[in-house]
N, C-alpha and C positions, 0 to 999 in steps of 0.2 A: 504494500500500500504506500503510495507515495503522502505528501506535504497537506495536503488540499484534502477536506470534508467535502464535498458537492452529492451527498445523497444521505441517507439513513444508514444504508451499508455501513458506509466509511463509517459512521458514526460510532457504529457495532465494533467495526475492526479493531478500530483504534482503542474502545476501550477492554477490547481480548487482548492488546499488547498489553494491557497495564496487568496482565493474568497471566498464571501459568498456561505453557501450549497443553490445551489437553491431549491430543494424540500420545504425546511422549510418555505422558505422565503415565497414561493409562498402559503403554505397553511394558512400562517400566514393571508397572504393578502388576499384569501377568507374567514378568518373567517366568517368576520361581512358584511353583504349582504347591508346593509344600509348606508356603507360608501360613503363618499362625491366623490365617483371615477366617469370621466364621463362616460365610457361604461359600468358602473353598470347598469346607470339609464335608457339604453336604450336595449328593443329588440330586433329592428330590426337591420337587417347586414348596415353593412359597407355602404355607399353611394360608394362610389367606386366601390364595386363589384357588385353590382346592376348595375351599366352602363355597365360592362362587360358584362355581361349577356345579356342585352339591347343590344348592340350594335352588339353579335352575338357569344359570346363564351358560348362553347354548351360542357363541358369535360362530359363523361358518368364515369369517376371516379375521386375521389378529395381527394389530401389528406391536414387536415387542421393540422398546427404547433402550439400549445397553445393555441387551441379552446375554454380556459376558459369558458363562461356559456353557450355556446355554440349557438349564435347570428348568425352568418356565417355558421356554419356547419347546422343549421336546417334550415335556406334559402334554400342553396342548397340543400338538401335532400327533399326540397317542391318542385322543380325543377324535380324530378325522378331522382336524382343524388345518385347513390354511394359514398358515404360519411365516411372515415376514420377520426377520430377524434382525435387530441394527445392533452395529458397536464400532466404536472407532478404532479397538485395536484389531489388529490382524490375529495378537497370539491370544485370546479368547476365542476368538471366532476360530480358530484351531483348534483349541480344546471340545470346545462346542460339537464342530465338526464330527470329532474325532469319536463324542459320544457319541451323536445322532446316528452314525453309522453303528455302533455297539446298539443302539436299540433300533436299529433297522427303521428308520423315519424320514422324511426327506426335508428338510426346512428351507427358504426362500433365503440365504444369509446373504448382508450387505452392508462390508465393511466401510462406511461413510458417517458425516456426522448429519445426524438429523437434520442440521439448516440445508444441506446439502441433497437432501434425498431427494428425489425424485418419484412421483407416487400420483395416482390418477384422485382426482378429487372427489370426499366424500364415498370412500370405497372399503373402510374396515368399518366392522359391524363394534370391534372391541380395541382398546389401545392398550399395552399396558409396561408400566414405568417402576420398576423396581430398582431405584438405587442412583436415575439420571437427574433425577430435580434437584434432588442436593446437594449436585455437584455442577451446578448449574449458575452461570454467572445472574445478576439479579437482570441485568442490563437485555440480557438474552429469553428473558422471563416472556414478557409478549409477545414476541414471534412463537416461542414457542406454542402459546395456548391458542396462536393463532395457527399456526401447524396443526393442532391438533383437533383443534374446530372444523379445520378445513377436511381432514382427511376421513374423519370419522363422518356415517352416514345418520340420516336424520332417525334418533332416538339409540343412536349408537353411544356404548356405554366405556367409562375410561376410568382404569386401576394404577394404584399409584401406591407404594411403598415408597417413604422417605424417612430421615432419622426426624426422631424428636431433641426437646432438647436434654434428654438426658443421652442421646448419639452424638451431641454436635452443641458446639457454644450457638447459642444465637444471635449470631451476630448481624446486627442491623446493617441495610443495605449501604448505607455511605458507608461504613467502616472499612467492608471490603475495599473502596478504593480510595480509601486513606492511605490502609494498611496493606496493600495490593496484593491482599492476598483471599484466600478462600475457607485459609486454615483447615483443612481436609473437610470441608464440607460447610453445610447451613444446617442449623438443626432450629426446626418450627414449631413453635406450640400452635392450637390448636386453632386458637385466634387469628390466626395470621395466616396459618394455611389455607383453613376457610375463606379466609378474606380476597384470597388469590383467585380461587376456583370457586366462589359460589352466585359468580353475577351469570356464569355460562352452564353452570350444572349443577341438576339435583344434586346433593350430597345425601344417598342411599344409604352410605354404611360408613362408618368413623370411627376408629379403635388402634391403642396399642395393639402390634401385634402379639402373638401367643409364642411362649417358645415351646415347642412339642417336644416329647419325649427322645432320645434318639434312635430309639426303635422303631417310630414313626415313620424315619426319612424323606421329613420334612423341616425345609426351612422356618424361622421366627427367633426375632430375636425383640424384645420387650422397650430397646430404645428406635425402633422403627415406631413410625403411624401406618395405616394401612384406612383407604381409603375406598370406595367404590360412587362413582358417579355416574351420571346418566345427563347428555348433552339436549340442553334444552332447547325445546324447537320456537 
């Protein structure tokens, strides 16, 4: 990006320089497969999204946001689900990969960053975000919710796992670019999350997540929120 704003882009750009590059970041953090991270160590999806499911959501297309090893995306794709898969690193989507073909599944995967996708408008019935909004610059906030307005189809429904703040300081949005940093994350009380998402979607379902037994083989961990919405027409 050269000297000169002359759009909204620029706008964006310039204040992702004041940020760390996330690509890097992220490949960094899949290097090593054995690190002490909790959803390394597990398989299976989300507990959360498993009750979704349970309880009667049925989307025949899905698109997933930082699908890292790809836990939630081959759930659903065990489901007969249609399954788009994003993540900006390449060595998740490797891992990912590498399972999907151990459970014989075929996933849609596409190593790019959300502002970058390319996707027919209004065409997933379900979105879902485990672990990308809180790592989400603030500045980048409305394109995304406009991203995600755009792509989901009328009365299509959007899930969203992010830390609370017992995951994450919560740090108010100028701070980050005081302190040009992200501090491994944002973490949201309930008030503020709400306040992000609740002029475009019912808020259906609201709760720390559950941490399951581990004989479950399921995901949850108690400083996430876990959320379910429905995009209002």
């Amino acid at each position: 990006m050269g000297g000169s704003i002359l759009n909204y882009e620029d706008i964006l750009e310039m204040l992702d320089d004041e940020l760390r590059e996330p690509k890097q970041f992220w490949e960094d953090f899949y290097e090593d497969r054995t690190k002490n991270i909790p959803f390394f160590k597990v398989k299976g999806p989300d507990e959360n999204l498993v009750e979704y499911f349970r309880k009667g959501l049925s989307p025949t297309r899905v698109l997933e946001l930082g699908a890292g090893p790809g836990r939630n995306s081959i759930y659903m794709a065990k489901q007969g689900i249609s399954v788009s898969a994003l993540d900006l690193s390449n060595k998740a989507l490797e891992w990912a990969k590498e399972r999907a073909d151990e459970e014989g599944v075929n996933l849609d995967f596409h190593c790019v960053s959300l502002f970058d996708f390319e996707f027919e408008p209004n065409s997933y019935d379900f979105i879902y975000d485990c672990g990308m909004f809180h790592h989400l610059a603030p500045h980048r906030r409305l394109t995304y919710l406009e991203i995600i307005k755009k792509a989901l189809r009328k009365g299509g429904y959007f899930g969203i796992v992010c830390f609370n703040t017992d995951g994450a300081l919560d740090t108010p949005d100028w701070d980050v670019y005081k302190d040009k940093s992200l501090k491994g994350g944002i973490g949201y009380s309930e008030e503020r999350l709400k306040e992000i998402f609740n002029k475009d979607f019912d808020i259906l379902n609201f709760r720390k997540m559950k941490k399951p037994a581990q004989s479950d083989d399921l995901f949850g961990e108690e400083f996430l929120w876990t959320s379910l919405m429905q995009i209002k027409s």
